[in-house]
PDB file of N, CA, C and O in Angstrom:
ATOM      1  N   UNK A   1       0.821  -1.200   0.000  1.00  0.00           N
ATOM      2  CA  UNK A   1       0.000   0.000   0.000  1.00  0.00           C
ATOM      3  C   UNK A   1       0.864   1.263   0.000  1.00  0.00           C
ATOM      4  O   UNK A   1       0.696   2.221  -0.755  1.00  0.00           O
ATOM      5  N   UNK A   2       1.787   1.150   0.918  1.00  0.00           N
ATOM      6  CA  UNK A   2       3.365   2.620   0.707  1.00  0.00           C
ATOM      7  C   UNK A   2       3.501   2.783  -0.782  1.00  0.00           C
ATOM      8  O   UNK A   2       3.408   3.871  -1.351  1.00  0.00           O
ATOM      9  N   UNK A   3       3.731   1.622  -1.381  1.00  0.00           N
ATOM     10  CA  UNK A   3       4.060   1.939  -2.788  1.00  0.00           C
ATOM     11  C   UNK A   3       2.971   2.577  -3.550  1.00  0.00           C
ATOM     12  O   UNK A   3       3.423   3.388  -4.358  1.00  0.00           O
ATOM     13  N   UNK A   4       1.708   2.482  -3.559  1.00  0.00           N
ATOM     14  CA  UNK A   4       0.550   2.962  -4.253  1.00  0.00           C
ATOM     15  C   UNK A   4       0.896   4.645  -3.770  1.00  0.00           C
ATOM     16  O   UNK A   4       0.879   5.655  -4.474  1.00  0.00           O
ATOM     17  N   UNK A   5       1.150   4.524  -2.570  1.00  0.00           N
ATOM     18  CA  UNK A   5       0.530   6.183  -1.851  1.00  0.00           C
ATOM     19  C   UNK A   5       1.804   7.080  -2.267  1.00  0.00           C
ATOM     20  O   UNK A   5       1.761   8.310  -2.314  1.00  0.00           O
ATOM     21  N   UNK A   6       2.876   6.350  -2.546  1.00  0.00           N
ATOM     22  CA  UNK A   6       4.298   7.211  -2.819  1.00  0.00           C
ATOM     23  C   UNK A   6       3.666   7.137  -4.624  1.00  0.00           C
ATOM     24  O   UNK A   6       3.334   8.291  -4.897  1.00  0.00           O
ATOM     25  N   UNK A   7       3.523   6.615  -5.316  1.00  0.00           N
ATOM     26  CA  UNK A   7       3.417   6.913  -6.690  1.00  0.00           C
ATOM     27  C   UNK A   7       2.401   7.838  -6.882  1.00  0.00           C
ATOM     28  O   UNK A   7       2.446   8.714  -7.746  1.00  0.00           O
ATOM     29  N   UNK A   8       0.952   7.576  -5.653  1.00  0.00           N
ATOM     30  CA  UNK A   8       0.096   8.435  -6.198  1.00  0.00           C
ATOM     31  C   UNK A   8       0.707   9.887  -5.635  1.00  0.00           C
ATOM     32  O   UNK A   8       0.642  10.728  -6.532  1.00  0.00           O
ATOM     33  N   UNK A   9       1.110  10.258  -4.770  1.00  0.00           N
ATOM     34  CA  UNK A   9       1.964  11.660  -4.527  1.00  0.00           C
ATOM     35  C   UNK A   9       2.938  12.077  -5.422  1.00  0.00           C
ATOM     36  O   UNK A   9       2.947  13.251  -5.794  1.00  0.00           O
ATOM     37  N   UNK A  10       3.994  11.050  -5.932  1.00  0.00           N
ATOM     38  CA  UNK A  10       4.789  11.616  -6.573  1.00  0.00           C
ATOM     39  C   UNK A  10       3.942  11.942  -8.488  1.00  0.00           C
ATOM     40  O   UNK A  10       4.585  12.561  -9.335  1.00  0.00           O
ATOM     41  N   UNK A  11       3.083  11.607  -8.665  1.00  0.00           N
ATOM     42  CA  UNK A  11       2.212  11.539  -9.675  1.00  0.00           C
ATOM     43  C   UNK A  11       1.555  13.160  -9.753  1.00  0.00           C
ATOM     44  O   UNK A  11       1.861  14.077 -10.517  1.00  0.00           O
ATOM     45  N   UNK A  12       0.649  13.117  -8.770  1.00  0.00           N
ATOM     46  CA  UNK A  12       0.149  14.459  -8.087  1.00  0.00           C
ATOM     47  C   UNK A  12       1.273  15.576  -8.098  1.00  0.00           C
ATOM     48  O   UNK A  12       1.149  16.688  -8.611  1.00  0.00           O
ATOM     49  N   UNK A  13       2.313  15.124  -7.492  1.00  0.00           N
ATOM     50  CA  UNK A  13       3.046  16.695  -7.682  1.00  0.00           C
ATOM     51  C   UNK A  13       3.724  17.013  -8.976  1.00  0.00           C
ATOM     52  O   UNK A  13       4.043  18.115  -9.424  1.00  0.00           O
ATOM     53  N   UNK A  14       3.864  15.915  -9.442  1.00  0.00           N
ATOM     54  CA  UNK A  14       4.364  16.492 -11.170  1.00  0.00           C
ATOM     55  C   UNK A  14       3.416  17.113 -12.013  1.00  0.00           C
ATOM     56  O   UNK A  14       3.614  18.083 -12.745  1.00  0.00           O
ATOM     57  N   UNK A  15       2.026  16.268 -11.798  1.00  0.00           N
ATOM     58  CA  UNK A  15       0.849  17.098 -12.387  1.00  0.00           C
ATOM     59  C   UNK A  15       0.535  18.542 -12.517  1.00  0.00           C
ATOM     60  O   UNK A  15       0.016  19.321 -13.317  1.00  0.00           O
ATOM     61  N   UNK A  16       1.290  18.523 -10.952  1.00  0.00           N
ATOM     62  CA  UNK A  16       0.499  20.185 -10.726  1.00  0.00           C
ATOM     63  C   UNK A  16       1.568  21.310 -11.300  1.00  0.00           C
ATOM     64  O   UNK A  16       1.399  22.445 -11.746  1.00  0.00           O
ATOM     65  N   UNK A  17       3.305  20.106 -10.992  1.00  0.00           N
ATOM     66  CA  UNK A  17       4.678  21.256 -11.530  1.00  0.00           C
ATOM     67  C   UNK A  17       3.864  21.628 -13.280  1.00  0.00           C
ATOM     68  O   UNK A  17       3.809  22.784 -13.700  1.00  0.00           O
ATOM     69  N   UNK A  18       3.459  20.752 -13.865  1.00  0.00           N
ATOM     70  CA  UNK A  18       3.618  20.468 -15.253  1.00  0.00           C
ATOM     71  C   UNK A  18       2.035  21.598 -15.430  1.00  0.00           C
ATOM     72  O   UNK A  18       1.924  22.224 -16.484  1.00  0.00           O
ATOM     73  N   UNK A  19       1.293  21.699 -14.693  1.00  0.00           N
ATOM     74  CA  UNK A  19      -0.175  22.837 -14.459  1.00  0.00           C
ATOM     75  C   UNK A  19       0.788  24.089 -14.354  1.00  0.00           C
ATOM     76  O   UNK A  19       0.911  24.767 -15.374  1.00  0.00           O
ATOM     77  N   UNK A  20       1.196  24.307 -13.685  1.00  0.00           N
ATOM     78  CA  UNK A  20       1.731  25.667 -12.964  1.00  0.00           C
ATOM     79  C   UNK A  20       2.590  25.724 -14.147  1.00  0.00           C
ATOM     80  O   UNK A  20       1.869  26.463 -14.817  1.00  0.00           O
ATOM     81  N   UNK A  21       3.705  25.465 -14.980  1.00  0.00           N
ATOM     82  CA  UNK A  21       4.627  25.892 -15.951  1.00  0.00           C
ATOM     83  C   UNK A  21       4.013  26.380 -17.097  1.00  0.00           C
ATOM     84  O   UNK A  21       3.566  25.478 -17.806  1.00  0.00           O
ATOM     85  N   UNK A  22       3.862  27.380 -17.467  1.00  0.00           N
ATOM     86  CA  UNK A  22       2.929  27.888 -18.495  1.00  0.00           C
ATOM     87  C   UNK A  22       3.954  28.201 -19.835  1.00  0.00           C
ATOM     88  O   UNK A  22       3.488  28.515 -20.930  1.00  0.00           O
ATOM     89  N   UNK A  23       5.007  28.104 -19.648  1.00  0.00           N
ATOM     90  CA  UNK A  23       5.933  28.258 -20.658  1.00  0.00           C
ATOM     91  C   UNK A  23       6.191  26.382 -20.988  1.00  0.00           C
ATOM     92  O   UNK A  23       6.610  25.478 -20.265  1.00  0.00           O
ATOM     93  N   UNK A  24       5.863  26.406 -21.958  1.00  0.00           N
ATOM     94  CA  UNK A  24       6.207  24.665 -22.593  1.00  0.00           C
ATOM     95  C   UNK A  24       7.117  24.543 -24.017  1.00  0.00           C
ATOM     96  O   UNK A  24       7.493  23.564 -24.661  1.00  0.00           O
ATOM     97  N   UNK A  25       7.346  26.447 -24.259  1.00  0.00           N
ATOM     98  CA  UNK A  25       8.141  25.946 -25.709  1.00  0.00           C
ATOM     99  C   UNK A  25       7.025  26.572 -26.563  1.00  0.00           C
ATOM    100  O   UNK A  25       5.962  27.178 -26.428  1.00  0.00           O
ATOM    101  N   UNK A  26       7.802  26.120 -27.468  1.00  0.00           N
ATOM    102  CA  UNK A  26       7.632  27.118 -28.908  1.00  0.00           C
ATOM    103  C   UNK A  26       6.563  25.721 -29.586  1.00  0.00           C
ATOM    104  O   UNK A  26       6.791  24.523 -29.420  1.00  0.00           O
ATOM    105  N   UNK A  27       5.121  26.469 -30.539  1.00  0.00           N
ATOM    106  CA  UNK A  27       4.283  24.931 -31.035  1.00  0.00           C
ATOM    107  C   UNK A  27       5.212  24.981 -32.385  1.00  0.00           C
ATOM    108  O   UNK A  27       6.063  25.661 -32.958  1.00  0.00           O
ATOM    109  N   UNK A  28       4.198  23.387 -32.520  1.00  0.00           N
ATOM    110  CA  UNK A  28       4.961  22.830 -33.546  1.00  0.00           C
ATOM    111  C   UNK A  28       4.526  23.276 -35.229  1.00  0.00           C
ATOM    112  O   UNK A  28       4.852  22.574 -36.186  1.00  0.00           O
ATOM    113  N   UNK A  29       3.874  24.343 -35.337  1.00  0.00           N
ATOM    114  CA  UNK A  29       3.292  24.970 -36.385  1.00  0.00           C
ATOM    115  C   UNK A  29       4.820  25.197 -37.038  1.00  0.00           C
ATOM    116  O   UNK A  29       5.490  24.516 -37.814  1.00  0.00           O
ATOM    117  N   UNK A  30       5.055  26.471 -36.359  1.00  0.00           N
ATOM    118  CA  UNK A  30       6.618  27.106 -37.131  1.00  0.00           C
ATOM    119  C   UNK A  30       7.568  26.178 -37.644  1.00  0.00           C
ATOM    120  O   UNK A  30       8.173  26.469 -38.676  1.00  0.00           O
ATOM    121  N   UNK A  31       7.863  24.673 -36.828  1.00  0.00           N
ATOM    122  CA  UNK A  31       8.512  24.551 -36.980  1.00  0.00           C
ATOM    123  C   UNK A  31       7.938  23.370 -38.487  1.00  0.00           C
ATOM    124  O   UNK A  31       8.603  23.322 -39.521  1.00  0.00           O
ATOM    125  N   UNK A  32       7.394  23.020 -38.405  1.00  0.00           N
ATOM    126  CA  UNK A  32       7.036  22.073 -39.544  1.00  0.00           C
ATOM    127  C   UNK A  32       6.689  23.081 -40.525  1.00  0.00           C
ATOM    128  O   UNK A  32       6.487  22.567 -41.626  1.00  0.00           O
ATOM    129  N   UNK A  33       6.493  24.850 -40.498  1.00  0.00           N
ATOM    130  CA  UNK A  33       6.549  25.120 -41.467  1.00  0.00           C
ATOM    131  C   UNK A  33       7.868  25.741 -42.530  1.00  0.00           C
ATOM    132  O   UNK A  33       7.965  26.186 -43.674  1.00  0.00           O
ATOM    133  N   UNK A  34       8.866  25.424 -41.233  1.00  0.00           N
ATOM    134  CA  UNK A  34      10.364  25.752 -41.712  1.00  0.00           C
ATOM    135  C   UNK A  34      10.628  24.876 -41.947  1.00  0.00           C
ATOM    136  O   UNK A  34      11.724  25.001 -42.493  1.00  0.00           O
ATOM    137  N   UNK A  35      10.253  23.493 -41.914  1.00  0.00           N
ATOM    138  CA  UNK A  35      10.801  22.281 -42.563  1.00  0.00           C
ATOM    139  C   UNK A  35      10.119  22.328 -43.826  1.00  0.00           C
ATOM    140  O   UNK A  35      10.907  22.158 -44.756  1.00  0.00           O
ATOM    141  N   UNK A  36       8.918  22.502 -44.187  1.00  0.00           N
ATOM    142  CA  UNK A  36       8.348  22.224 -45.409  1.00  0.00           C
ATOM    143  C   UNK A  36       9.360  23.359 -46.052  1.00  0.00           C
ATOM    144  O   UNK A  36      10.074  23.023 -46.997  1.00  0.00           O
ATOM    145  N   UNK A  37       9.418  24.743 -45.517  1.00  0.00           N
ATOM    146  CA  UNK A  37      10.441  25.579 -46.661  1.00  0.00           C
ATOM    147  C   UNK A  37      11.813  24.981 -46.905  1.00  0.00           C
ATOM    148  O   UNK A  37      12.448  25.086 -47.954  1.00  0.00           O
ATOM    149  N   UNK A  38      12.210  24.313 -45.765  1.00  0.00           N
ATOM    150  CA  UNK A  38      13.527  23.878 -46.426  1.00  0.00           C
ATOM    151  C   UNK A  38      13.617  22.757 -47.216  1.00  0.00           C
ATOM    152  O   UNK A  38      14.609  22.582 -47.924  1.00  0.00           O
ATOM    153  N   UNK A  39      12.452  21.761 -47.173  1.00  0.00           N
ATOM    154  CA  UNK A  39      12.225  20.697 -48.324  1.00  0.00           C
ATOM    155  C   UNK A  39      12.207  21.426 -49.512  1.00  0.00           C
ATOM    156  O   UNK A  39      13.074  21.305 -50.378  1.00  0.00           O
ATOM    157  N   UNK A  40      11.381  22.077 -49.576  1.00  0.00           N
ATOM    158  CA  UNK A  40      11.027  22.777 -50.951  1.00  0.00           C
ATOM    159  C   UNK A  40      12.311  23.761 -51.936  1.00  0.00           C
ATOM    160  O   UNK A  40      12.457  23.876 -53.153  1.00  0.00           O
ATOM    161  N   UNK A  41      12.928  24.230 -51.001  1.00  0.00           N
ATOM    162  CA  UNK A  41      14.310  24.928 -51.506  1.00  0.00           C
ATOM    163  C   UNK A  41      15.149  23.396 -51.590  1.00  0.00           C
ATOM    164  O   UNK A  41      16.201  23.589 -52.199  1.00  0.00           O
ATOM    165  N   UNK A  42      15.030  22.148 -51.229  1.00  0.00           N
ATOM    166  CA  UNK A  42      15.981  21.620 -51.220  1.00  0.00           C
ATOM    167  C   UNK A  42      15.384  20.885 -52.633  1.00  0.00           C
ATOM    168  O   UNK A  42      16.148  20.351 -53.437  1.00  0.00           O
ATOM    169  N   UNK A  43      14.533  20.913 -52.741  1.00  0.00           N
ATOM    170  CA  UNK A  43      13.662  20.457 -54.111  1.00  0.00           C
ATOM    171  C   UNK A  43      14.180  20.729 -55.105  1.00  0.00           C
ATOM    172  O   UNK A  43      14.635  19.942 -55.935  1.00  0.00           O
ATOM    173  N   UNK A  44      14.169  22.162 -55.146  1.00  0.00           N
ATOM    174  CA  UNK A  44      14.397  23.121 -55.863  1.00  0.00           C
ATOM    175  C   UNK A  44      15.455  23.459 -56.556  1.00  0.00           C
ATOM    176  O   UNK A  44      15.524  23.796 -57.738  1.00  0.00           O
ATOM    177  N   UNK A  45      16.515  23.322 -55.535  1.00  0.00           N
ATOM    178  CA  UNK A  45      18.237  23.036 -55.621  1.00  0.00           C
ATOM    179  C   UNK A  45      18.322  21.815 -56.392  1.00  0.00           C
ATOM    180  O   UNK A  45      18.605  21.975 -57.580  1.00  0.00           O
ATOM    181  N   UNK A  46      18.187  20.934 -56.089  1.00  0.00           N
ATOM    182  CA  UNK A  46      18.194  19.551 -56.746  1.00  0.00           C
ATOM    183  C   UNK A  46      17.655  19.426 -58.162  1.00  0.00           C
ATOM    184  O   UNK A  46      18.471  18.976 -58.966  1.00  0.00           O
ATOM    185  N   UNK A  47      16.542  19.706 -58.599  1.00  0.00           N
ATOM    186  CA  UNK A  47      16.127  20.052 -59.802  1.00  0.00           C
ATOM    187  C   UNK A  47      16.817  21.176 -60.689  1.00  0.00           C
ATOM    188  O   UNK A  47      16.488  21.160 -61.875  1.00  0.00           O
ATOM    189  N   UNK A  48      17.641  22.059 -60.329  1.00  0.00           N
ATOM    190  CA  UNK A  48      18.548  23.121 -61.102  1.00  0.00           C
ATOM    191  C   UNK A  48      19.506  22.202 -61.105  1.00  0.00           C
ATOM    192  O   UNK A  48      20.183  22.106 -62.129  1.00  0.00           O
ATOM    193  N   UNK A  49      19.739  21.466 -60.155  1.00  0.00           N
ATOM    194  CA  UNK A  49      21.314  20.498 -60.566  1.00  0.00           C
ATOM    195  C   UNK A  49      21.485  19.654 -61.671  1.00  0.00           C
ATOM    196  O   UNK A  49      22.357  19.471 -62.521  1.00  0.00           O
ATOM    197  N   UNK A  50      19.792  18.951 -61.248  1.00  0.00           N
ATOM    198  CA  UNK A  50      19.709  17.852 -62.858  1.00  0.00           C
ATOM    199  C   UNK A  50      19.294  18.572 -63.808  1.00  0.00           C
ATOM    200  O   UNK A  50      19.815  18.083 -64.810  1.00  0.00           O
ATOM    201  N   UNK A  51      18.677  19.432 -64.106  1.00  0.00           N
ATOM    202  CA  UNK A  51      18.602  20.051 -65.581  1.00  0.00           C
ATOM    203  C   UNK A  51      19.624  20.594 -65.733  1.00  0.00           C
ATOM    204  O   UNK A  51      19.975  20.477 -66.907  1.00  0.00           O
ATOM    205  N   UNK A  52      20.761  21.505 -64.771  1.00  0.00           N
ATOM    206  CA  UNK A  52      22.211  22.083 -65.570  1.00  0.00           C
ATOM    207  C   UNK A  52      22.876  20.874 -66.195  1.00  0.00           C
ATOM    208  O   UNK A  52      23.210  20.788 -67.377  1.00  0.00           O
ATOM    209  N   UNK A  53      23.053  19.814 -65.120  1.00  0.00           N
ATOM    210  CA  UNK A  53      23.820  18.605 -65.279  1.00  0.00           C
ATOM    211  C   UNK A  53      23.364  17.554 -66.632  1.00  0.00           C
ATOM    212  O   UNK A  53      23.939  16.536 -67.019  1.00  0.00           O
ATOM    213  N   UNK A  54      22.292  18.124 -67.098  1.00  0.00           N
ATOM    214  CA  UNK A  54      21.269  16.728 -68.573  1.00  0.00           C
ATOM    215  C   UNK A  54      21.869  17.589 -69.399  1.00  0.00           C
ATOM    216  O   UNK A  54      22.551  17.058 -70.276  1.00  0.00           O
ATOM    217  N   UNK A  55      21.796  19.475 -69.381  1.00  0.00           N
ATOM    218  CA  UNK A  55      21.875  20.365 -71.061  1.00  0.00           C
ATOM    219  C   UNK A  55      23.716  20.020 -70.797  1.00  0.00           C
ATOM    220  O   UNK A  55      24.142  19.204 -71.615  1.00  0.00           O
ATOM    221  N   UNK A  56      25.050  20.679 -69.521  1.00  0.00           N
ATOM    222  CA  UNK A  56      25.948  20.279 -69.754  1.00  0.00           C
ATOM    223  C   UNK A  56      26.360  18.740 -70.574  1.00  0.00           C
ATOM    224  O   UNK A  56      27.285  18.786 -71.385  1.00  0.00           O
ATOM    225  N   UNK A  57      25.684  17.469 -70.345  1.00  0.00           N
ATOM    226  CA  UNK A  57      25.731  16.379 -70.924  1.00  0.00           C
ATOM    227  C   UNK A  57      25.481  15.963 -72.193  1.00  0.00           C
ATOM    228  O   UNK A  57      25.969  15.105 -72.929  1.00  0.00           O
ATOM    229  N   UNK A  58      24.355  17.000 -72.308  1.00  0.00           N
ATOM    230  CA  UNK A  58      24.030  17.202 -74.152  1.00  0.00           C
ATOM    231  C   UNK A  58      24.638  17.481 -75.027  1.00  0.00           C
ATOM    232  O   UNK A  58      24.687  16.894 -76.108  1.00  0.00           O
ATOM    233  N   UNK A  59      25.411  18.782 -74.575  1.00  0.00           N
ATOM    234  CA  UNK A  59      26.080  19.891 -75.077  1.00  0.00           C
ATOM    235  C   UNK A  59      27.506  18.509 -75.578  1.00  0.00           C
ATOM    236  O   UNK A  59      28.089  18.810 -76.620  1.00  0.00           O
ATOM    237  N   UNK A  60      27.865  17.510 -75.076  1.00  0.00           N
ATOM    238  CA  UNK A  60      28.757  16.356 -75.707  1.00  0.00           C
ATOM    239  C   UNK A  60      28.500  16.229 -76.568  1.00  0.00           C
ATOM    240  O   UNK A  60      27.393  15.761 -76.834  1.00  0.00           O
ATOM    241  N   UNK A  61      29.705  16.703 -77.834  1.00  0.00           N
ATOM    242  CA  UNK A  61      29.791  16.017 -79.338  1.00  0.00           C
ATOM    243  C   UNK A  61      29.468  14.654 -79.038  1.00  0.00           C
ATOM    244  O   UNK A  61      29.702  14.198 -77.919  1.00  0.00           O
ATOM    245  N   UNK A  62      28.901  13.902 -80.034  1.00  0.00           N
ATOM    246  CA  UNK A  62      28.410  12.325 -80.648  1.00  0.00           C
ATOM    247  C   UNK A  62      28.060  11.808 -79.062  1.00  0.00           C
ATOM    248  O   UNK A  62      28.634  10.800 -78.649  1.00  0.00           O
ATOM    249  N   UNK A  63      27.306  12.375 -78.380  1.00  0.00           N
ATOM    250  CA  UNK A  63      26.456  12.220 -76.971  1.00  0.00           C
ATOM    251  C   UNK A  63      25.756  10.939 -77.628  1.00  0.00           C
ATOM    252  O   UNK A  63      25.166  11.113 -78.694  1.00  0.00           O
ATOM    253  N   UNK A  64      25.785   9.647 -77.049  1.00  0.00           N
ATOM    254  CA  UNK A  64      24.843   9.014 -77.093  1.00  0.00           C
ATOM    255  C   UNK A  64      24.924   7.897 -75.518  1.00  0.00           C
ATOM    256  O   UNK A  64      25.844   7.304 -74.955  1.00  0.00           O
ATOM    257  N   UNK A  65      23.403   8.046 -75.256  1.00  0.00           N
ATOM    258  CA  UNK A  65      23.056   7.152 -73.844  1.00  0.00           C
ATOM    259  C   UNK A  65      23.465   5.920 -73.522  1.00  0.00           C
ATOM    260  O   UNK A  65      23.370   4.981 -74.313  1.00  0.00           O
ATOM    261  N   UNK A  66      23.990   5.806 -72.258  1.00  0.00           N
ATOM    262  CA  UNK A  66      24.566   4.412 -71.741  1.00  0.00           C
ATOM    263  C   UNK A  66      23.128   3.476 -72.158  1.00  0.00           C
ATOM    264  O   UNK A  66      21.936   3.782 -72.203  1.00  0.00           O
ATOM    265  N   UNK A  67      23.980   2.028 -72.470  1.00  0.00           N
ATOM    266  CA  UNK A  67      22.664   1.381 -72.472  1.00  0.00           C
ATOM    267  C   UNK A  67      22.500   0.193 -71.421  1.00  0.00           C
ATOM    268  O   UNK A  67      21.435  -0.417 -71.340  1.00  0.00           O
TER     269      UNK A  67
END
């Protein structure tokens, strides 16, 4: 029964630390919306790489594709 009454106290007072702290941090809006911008620039980057990198490859006299 000690053990029930020590968990239910120590239970109870974290409840109330975790009530009373009104600062919890920053939500998670901003930050998933700075991840979607940096996917999207990283998109973005990546796609200027393969189209510079296909016309540089073209631009090869007698260019013809691995098979």
């Amino acid at each position: 029964m000690h053990l029930y009454a020590y968990l239910h106290a120590a239970l109870s007072s974290r409840l109330a630390e975790l009530r009373r702290d009104t600062e919890r941090g920053d939500s998670p809006v901003p930050t998933a919306v700075i991840i979607f911008g940096l996917v999207a620039v990283a998109m973005a980057v990546t796609a200027l790489a393969l189209t510079k990198a296909n016309d540089w490859m073209n631009a090869i006299p007698n260019h013809t594709d691995p098979k």
